[in-house]
N, CA and C atoms as an extended XYZ file, in Angstrom:
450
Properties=species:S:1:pos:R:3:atomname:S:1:resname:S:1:resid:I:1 pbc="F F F"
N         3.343      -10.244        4.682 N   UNK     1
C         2.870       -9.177        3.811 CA  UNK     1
C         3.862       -8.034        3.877 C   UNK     1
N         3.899       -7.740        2.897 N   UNK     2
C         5.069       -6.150        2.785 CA  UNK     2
C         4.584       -4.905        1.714 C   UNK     2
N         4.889       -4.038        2.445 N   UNK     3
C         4.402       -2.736        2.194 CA  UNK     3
C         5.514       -1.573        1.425 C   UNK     3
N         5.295       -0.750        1.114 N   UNK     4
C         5.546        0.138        0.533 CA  UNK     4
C         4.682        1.417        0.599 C   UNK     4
N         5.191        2.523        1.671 N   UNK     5
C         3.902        3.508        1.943 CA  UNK     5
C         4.418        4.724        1.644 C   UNK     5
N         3.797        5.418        0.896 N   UNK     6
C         4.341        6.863        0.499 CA  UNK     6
C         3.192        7.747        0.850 C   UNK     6
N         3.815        8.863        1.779 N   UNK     7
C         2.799        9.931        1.825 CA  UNK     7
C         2.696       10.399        0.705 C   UNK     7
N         1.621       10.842        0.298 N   UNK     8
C         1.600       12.185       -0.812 CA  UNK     8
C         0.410       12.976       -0.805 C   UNK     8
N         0.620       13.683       -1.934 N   UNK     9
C        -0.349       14.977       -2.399 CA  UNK     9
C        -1.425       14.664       -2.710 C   UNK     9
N        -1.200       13.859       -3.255 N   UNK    10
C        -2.339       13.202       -4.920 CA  UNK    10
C        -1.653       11.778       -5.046 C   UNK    10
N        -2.762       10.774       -5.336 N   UNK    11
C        -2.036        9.828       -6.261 CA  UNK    11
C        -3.669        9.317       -7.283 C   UNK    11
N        -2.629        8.699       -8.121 N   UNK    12
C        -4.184        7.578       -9.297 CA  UNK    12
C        -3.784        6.812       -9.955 C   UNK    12
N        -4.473        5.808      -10.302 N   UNK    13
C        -3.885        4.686      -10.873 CA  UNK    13
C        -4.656        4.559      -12.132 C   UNK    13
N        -4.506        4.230      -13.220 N   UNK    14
C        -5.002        4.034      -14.485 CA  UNK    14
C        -5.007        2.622      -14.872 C   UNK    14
N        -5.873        2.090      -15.941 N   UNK    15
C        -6.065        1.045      -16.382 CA  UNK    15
C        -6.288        1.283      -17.608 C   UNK    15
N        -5.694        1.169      -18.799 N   UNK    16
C        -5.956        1.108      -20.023 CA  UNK    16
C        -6.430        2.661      -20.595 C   UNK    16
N        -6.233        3.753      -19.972 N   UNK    17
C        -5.840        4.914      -19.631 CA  UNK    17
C        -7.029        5.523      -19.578 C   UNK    17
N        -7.788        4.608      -18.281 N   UNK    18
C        -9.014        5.013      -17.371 CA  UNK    18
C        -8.547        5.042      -16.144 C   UNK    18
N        -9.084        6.046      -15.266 N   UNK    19
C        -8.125        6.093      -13.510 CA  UNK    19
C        -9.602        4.912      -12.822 C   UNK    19
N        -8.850        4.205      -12.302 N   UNK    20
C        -9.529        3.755      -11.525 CA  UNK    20
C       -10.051        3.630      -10.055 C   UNK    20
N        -8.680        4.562       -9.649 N   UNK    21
C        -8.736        4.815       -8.612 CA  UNK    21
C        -7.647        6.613       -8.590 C   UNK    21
N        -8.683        7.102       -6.997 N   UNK    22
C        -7.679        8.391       -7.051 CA  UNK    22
C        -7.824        8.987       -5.476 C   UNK    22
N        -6.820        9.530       -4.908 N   UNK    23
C        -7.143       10.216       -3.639 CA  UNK    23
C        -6.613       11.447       -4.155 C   UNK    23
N        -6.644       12.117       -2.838 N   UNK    24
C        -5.945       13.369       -2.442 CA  UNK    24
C        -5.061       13.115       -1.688 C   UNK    24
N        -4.547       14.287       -0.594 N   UNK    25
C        -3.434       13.821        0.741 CA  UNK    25
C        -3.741       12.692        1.013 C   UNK    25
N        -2.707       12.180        1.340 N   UNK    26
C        -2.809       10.632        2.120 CA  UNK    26
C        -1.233        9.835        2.060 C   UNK    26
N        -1.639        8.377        1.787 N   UNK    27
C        -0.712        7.605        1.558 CA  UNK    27
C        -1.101        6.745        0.363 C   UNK    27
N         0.132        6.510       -0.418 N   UNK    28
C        -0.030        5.128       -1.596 CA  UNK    28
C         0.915        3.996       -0.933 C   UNK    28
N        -0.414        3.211       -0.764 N   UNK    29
C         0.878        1.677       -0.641 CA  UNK    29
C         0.811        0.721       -1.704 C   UNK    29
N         1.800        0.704       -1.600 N   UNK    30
C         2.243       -0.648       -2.293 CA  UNK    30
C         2.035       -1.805       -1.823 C   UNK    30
N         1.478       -2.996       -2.078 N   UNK    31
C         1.316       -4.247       -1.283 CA  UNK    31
C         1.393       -5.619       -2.206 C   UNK    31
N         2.317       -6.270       -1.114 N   UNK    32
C         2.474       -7.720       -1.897 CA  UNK    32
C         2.388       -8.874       -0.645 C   UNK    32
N         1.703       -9.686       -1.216 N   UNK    33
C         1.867      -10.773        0.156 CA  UNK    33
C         2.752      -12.105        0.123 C   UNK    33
N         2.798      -13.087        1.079 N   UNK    34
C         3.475      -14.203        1.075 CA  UNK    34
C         3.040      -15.615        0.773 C   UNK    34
N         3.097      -16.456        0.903 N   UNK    35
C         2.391      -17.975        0.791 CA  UNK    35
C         1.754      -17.789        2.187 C   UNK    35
N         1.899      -17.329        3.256 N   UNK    36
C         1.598      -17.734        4.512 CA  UNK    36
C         1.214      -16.996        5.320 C   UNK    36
N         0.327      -15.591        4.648 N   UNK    37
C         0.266      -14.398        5.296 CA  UNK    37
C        -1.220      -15.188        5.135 C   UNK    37
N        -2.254      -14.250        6.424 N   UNK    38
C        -3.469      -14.148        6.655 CA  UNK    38
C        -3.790      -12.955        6.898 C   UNK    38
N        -5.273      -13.131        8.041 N   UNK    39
C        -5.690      -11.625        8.110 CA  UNK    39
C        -5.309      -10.983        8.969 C   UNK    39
N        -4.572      -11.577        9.668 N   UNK    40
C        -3.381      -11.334       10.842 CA  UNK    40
C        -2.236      -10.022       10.048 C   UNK    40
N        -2.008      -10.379        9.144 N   UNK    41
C        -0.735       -9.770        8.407 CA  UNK    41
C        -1.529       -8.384        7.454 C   UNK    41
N        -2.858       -8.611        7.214 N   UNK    42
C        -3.514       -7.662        6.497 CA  UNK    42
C        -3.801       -6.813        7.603 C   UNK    42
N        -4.593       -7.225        8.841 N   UNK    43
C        -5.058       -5.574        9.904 CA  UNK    43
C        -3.260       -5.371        9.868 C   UNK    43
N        -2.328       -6.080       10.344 N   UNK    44
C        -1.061       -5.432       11.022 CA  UNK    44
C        -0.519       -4.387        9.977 C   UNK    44
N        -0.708       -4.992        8.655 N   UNK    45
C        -0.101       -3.436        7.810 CA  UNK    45
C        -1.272       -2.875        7.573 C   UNK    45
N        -2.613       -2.916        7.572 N   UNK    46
C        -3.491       -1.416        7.651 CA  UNK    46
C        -3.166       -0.725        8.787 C   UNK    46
N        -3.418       -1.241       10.178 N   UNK    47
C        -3.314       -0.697       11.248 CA  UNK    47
C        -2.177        0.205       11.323 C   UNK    47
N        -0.894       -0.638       11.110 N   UNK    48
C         0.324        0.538       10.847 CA  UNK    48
C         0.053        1.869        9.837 C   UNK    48
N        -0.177        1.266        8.837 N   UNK    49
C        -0.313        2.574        7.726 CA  UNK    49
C        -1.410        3.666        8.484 C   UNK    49
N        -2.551        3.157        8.890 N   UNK    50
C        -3.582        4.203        9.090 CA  UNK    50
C        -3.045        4.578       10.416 C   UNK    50
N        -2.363        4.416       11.287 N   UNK    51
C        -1.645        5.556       12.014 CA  UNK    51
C        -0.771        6.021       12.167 C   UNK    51
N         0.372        5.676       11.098 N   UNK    52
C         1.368        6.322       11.085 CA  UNK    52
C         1.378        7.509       11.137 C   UNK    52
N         2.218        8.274       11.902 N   UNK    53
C         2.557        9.303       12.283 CA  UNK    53
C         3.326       10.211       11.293 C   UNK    53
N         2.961       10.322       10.158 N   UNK    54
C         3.499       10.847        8.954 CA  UNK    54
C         3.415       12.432        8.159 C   UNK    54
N         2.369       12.855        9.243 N   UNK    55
C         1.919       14.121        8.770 CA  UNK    55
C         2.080       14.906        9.486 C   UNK    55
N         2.503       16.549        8.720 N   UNK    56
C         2.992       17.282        9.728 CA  UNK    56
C         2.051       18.023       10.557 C   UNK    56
N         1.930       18.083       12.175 N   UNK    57
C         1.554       19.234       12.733 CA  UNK    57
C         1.071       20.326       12.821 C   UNK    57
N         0.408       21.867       13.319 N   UNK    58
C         0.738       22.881       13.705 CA  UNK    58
C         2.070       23.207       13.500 C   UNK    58
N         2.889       22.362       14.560 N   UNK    59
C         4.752       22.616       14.446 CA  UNK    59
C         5.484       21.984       13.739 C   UNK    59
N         4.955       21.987       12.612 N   UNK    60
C         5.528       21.325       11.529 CA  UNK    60
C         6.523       20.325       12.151 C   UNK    60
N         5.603       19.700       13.123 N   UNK    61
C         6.263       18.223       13.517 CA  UNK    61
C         5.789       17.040       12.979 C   UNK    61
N         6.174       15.958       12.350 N   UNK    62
C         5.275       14.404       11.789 CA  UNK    62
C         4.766       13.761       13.055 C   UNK    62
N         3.778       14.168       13.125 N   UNK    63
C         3.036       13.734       14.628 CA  UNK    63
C         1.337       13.127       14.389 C   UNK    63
N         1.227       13.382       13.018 N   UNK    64
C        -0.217       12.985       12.768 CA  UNK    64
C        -0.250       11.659       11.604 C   UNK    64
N        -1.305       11.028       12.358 N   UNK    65
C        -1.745        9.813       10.709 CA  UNK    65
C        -2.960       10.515        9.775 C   UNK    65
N        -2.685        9.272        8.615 N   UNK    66
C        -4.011        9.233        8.241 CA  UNK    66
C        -5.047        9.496        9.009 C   UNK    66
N        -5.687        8.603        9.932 N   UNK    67
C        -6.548        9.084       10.608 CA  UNK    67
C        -6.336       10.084       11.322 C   UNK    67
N        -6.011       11.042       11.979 N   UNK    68
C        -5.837       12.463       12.408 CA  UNK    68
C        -6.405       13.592       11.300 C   UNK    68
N        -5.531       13.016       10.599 N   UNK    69
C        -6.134       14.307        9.696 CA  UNK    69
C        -7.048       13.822        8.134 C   UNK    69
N        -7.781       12.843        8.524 N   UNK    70
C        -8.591       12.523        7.423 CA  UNK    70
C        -8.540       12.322        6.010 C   UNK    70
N        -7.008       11.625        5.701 N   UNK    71
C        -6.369       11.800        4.774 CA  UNK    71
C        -7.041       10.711        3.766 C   UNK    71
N        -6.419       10.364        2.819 N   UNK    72
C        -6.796        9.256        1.861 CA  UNK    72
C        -5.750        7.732        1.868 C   UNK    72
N        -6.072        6.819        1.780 N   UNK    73
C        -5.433        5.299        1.271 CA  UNK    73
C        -5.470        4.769        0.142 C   UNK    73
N        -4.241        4.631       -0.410 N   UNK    74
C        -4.606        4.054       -1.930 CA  UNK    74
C        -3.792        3.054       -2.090 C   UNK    74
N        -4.372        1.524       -2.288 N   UNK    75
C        -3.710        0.719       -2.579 CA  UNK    75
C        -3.521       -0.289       -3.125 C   UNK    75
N        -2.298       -0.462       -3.767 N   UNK    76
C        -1.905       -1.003       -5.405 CA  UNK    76
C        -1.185       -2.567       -5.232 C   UNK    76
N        -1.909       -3.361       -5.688 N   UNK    77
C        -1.309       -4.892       -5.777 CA  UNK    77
C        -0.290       -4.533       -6.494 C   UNK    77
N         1.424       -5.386       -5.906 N   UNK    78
C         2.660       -5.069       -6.321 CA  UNK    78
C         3.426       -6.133       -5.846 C   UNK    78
N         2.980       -7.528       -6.159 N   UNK    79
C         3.977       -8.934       -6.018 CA  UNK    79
C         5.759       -8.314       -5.776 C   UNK    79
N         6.126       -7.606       -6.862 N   UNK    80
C         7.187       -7.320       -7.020 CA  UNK    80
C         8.187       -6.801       -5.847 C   UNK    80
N         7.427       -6.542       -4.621 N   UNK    81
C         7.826       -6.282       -3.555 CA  UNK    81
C         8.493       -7.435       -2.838 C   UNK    81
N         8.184       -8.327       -3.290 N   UNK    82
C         8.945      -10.375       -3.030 CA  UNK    82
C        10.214      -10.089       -3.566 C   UNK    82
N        10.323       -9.174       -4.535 N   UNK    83
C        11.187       -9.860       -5.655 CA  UNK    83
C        12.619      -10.138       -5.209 C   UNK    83
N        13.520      -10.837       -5.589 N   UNK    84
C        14.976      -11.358       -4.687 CA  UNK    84
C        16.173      -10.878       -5.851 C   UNK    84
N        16.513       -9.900       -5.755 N   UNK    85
C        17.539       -9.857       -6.678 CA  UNK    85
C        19.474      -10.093       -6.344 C   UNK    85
N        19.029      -10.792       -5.615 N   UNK    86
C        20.458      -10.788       -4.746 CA  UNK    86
C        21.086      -11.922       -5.829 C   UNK    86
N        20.792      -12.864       -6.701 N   UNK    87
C        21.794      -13.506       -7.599 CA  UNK    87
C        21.299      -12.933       -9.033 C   UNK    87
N        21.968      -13.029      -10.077 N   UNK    88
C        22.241      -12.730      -11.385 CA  UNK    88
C        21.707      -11.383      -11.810 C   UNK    88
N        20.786      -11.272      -12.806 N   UNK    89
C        20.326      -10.072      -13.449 CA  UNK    89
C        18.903      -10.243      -13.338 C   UNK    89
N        17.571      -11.020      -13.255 N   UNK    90
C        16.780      -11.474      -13.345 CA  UNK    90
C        16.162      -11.904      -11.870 C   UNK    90
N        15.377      -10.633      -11.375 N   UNK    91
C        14.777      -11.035      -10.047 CA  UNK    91
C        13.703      -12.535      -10.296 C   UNK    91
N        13.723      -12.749       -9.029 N   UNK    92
C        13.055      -14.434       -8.681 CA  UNK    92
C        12.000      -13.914       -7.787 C   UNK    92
N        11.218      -14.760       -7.853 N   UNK    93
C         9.584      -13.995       -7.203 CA  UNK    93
C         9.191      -15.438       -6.007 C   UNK    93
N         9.868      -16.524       -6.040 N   UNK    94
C         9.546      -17.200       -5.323 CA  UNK    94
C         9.102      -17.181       -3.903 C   UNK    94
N         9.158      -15.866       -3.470 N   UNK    95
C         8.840      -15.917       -2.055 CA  UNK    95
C         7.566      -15.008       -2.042 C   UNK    95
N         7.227      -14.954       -3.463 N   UNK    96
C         5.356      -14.127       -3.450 CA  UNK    96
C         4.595      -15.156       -2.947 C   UNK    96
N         3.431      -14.666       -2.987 N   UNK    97
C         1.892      -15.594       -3.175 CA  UNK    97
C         1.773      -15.812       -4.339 C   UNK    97
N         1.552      -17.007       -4.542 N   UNK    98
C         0.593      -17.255       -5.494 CA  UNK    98
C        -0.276      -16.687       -6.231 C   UNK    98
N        -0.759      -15.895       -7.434 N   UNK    99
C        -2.229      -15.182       -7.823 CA  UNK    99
C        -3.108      -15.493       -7.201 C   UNK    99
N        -3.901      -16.653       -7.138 N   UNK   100
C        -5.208      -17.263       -6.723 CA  UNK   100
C        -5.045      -16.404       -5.149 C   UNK   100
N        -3.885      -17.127       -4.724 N   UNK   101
C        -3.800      -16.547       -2.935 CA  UNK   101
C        -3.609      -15.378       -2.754 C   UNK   101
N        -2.911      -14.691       -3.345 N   UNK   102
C        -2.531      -12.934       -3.195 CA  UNK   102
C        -3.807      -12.240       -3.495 C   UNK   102
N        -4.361      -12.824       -5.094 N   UNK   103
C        -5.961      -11.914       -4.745 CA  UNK   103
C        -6.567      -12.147       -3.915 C   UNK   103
N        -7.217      -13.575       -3.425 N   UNK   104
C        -7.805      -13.490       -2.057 CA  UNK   104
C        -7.845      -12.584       -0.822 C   UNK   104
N        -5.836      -12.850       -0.676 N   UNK   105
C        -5.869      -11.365        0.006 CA  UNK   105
C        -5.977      -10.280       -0.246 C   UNK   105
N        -5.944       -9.495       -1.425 N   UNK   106
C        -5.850       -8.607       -1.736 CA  UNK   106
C        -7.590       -8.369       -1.307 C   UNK   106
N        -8.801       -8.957       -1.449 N   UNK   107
C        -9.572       -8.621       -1.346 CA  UNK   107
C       -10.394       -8.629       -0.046 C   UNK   107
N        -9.549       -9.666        0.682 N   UNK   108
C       -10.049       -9.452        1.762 CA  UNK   108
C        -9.099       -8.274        2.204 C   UNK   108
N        -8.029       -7.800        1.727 N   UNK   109
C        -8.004       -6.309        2.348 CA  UNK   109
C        -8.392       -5.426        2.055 C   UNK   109
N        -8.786       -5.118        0.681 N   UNK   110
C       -10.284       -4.367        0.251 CA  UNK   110
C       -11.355       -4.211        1.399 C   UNK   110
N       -11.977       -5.214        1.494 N   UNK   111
C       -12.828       -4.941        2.657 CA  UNK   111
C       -12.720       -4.660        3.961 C   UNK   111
N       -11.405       -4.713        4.072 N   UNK   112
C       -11.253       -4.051        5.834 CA  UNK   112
C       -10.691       -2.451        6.021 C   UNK   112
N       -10.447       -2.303        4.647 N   UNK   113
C        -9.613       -1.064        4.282 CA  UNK   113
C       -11.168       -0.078        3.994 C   UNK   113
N       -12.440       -0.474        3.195 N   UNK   114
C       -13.594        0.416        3.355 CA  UNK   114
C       -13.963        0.094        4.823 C   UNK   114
N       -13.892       -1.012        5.410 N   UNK   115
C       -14.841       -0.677        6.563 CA  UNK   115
C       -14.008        0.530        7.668 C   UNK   115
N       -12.738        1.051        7.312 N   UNK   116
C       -12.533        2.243        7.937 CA  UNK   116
C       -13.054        3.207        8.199 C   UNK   116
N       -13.940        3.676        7.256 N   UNK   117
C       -14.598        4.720        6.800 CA  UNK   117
C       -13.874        5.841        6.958 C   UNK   117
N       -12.628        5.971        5.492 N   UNK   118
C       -11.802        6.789        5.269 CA  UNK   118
C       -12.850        8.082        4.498 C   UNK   118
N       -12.152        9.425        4.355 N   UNK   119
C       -12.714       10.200        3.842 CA  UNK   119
C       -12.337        9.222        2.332 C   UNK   119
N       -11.466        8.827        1.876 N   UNK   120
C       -11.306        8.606        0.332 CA  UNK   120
C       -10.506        7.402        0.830 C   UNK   120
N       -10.679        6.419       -0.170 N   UNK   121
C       -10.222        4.717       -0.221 CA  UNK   121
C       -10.171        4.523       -1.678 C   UNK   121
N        -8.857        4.147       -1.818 N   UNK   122
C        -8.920        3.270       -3.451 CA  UNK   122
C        -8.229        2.462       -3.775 C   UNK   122
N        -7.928        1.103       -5.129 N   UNK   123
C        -7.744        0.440       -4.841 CA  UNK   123
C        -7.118       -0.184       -6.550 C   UNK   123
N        -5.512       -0.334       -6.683 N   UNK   124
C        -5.427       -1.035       -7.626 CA  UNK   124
C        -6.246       -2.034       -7.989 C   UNK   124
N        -6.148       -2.863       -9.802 N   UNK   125
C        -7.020       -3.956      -10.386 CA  UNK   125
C        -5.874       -5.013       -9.893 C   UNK   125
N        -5.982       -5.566       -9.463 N   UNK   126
C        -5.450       -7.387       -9.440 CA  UNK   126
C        -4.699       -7.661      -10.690 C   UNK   126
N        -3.858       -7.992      -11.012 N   UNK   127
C        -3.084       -8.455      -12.152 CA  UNK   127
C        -3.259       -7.221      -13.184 C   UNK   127
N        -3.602       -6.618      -13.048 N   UNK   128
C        -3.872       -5.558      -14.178 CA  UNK   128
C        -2.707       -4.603      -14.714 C   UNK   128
N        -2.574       -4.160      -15.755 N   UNK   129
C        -1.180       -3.094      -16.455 CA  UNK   129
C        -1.662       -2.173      -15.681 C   UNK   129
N        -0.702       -1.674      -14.994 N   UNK   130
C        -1.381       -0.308      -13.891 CA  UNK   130
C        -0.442        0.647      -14.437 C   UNK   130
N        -0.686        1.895      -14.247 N   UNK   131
C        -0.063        3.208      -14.390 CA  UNK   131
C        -0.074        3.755      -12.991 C   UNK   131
N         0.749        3.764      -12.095 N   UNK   132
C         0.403        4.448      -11.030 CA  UNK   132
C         0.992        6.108      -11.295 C   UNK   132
N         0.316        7.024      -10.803 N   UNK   133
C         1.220        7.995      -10.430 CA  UNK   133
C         0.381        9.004       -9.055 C   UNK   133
N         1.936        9.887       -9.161 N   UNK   134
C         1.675       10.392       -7.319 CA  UNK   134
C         2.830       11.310       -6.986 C   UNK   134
N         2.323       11.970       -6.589 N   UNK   135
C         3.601       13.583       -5.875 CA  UNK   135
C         3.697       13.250       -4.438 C   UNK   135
N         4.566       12.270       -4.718 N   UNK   136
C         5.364       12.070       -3.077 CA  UNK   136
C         5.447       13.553       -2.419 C   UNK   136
N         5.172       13.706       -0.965 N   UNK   137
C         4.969       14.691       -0.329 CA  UNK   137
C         6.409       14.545        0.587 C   UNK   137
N         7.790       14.987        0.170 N   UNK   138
C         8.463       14.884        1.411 CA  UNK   138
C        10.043       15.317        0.681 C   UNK   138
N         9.800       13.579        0.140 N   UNK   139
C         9.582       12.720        0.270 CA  UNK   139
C         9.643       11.459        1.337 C   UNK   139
N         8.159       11.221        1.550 N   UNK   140
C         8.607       10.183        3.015 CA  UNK   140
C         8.204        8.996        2.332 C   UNK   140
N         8.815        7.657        2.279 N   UNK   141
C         8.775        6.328        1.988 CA  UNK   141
C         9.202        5.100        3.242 C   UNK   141
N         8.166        4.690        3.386 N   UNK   142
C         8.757        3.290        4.636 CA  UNK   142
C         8.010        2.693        3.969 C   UNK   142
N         8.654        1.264        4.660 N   UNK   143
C         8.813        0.039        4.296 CA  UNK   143
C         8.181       -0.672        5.074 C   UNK   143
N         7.210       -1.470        5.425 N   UNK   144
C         6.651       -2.535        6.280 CA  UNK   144
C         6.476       -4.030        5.815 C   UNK   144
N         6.389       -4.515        6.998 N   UNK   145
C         6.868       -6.108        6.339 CA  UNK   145
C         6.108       -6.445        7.780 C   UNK   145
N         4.968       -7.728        7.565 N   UNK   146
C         4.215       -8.375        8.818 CA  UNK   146
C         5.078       -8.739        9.701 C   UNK   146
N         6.105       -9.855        9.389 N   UNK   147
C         6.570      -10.552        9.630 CA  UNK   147
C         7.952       -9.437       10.333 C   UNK   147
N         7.652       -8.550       10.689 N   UNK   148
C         8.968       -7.442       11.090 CA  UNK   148
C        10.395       -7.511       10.604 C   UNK   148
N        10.565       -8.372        9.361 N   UNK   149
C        11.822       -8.065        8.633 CA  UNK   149
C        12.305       -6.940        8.819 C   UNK   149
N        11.442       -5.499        8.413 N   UNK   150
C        12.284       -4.861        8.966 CA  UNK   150
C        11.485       -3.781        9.111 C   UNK   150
């Protein structure tokens, strides 16, 4: 599973130019999974995200997570995070999940992501035309990957 986590201000996602989802402070991730990820690979990137140490301090040091300071999670199905563009012009997706399998996961990380009991939780549509938007707070962006690529 691989991630894409941005602190921010605000983020929301739209569907047919209805929000379907929206926080406040927090993080937006991005998430795409593999043929071979489980729920092993889903707690390891919640667990990371919800404590990353991303928020600033008293001393305006990045010493706090999500959970510290009661922030929000918002997160957006994004295959495209597979994508391989290392030959021609035309990324190759072969190293995604499957639909059938990626929603599965996607929903079983839905449900481990409310049973946090975040102040605010939300949650891209599955295959859906999404509009995301969001005021990166930093800007801070990391990258997570189950499998510790990198």
């Amino acid at each position: 599973m691989r991630a894409v986590v941005q602190r921010c201000s605000c983020a929301e996602v739209k569907v047919d130019g209805n929000t379907v989802a929206r926080i406040g402070r927090g993080v937006l991730v991005l998430a795409a999974f593999a043929p071979g990820d489980t729920a092993n690979d889903i707690d390891y990137i919640i667990d990371k995200t919800y404590n990353l140490r991303i928020f600033s301090d008293a001393n305006d040091k990045m010493n706090l997570s999500v959970k510290d300071m009661d922030g929000g999670m918002l997160f957006v199905p994004n295959f495209t995070l597979y994508g391989d563009a290392r030959h021609g012009r035309r990324p190759g997706y072969t190293d995604a999940a499957q639909p059938e399998l990626a929603e599965a996961l996607f929903e079983e990380l839905k449900k481990r992501v409310s049973a946090l009991e975040l102040k605010e939780a939300g949650f891209g549509i599955f295959q859906a035309d999404m509009k995301v938007e969001l005021i990166n707070d930093g800007p801070i962006t990391l990258l997570l990957d189950s499998s510790k690529m990198f």
